[in-house]
C-alpha positions in Angstrom: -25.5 21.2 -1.6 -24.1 21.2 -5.1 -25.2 17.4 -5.8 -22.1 16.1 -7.7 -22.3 12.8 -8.7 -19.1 10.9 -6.9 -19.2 7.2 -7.3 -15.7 6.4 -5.5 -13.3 9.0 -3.2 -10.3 8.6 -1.2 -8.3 11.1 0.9 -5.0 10.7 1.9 -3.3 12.9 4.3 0.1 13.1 5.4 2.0 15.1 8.3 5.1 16.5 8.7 5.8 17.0 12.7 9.1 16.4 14.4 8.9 15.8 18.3 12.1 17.1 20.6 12.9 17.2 24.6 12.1 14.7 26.7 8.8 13.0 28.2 10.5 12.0 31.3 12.2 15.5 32.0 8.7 17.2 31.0 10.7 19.2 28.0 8.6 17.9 25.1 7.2 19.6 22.4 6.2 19.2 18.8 6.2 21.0 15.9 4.4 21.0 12.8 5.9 21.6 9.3 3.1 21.1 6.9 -0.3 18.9 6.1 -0.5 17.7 2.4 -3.7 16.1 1.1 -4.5 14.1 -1.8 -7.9 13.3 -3.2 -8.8 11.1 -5.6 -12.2 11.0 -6.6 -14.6 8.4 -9.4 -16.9 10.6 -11.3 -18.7 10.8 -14.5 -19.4 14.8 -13.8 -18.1 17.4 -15.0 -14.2 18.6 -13.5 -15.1 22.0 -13.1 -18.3 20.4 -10.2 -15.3 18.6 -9.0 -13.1 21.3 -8.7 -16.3 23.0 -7.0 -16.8 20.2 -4.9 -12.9 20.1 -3.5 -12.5 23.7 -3.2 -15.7 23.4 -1.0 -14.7 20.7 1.4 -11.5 22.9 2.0 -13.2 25.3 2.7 -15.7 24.0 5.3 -12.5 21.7 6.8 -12.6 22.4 10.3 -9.6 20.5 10.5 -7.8 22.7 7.9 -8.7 26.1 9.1 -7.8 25.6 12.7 -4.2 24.8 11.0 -3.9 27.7 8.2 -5.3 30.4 10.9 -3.7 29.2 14.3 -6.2 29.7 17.1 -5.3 29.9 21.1 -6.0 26.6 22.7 -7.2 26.5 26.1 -6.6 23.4 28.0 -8.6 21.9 31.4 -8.9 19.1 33.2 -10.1 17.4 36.0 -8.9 14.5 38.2 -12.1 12.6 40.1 -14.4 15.1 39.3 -12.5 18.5 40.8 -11.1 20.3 39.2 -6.7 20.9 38.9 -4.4 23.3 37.3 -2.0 21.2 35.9 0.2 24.5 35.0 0.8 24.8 38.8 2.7 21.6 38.8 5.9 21.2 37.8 6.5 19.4 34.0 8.6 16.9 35.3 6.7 13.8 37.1 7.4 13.3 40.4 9.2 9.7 41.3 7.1 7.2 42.6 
């Protein structure tokens, strides 16, 4: 831990996503254009700790890397405790 003295922080972040297509037809999809971050942080140590400090959190950001370095996602699920392949179904819901 680099023990920097940080007496007040706050993160904002902001996304950029457009949606298109239709829930009711089953054509949605998203997309992402772009994540920005702002930090503002209360300190009496020095910037270059700061700096240290950010460039560490970014680094160890879960969140971030899994956006900058696309991974596959693999999704599952189950309905009452079996086990369905929802890709088998069509993407439209069926009418009541």
């Amino acid at each position: 831990m680099l023990k920097v003295n940080v007496t007040k922080a706050r993160c904002q972040v902001k996304a950029h996503w457009t949606s298109q297509g239709s829930v009711f037809a089953g054509t949605i999809s998203s997309t992402c254009h772009g994540i920005e971050t702002h930090v503002e942080i209360e300190s009496d140590d020095d910037v270059a700790r700061i700096a240290a400090l950010l460039r560490n959190a970014e680094g160890g950001c879960y969140a971030q890397s899994a956006i900058q370095s696309p991974v596959p996602v693999v999704g599952s699920a189950t309905l009452n405790g079996e086990a369905i392949d929802y890709e088998d179904y069509p993407r439209r819901a069926p009418r009541r």
